[in-house]
C-alpha positions as CSV (number, residue, x, y, z in Angstrom):
1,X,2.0,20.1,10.5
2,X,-0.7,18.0,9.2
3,X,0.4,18.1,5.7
4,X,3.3,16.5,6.6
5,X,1.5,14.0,8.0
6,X,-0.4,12.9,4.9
7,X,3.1,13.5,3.0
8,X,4.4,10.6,5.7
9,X,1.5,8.5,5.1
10,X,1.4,9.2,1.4
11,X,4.9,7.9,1.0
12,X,5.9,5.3,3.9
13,X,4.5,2.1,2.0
14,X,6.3,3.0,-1.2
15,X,9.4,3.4,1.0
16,X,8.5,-0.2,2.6
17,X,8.1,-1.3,-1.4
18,X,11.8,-0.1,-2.2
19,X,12.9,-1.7,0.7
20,X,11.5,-5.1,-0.1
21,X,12.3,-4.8,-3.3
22,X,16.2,-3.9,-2.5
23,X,16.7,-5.9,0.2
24,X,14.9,-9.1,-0.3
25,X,13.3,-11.4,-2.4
26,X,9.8,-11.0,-0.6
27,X,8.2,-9.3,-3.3
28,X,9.9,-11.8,-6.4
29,X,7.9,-14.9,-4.4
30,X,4.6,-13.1,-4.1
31,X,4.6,-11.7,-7.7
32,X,5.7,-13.3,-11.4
33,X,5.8,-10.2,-13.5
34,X,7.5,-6.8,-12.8
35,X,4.5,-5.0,-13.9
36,X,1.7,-6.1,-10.7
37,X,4.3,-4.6,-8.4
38,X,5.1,-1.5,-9.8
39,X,1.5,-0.4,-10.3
40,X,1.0,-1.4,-6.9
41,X,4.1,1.1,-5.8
42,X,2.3,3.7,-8.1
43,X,-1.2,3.4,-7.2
44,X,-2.2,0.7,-4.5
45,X,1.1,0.6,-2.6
46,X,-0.1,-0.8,0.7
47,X,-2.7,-3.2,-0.8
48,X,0.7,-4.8,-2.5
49,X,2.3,-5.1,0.6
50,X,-0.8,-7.0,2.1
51,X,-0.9,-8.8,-1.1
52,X,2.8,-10.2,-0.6
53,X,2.4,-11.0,2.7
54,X,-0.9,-12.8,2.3
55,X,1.0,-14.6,-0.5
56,X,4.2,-15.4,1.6
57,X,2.8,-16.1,4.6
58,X,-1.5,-17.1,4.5
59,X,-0.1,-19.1,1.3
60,X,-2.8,-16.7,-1.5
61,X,-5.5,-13.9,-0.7
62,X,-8.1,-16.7,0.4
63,X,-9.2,-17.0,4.0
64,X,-7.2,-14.9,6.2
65,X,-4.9,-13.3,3.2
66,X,-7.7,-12.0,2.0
67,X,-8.7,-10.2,4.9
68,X,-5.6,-8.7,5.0
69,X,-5.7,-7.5,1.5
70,X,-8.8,-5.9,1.8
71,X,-7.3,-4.3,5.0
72,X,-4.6,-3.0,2.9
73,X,-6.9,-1.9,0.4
74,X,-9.1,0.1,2.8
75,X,-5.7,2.1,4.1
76,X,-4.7,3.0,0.3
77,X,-8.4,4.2,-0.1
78,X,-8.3,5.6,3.1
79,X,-5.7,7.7,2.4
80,X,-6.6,9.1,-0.8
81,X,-10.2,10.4,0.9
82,X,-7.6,11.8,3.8
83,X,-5.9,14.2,1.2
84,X,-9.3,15.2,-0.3
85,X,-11.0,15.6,2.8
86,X,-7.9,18.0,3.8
87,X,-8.6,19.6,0.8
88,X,-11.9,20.7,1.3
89,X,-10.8,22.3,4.8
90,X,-8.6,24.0,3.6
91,X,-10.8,25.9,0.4
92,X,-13.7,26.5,3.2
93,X,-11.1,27.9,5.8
């Protein structure tokens, strides 16, 4: 049951990305070039969600919008040391 946890989390922001992306023009105001949002869908995908919304909404990643960036940030790390971490459990088990 947990591993479909971290599957859940692994994958919910990239579904949120494909959403956005579909949907509205959210991420076209916060980014210029298609390439900063697909690497952020491939490797940072919530840190590019906080990123648009700081850009959208806190008008840049300065001040507030930079506080939620590094937020978003610390979840993407977060979740890569979750999946190790279950890991290791799992090869001491």
């Amino acid at each position: 049951m947990a591993c479909l946890g971290v599957v859940f989390a692994l994958f919910m922001p990239r579904f949120v990305l494909v959403m956005l992306w579909l949907f509205t023009n959210y991420l076209n105001r916060a980014f210029d070039a298609f390439i900063w949002p697909f690497l952020g869908f491939v490797f940072l995908p919530t840190t590019t969600i906080a990123y648009a919304i700081a850009e959208n909404r806190y008008n840049g990643a300065r001040g507030f919008g930079l506080v939620i960036v590094l937020l978003g940030f610390s979840l993407d790390i977060g979740l890569w040391g979750s999946g190790r971490g279950y890991r290791a459990k799992r090869f001491r088990a």
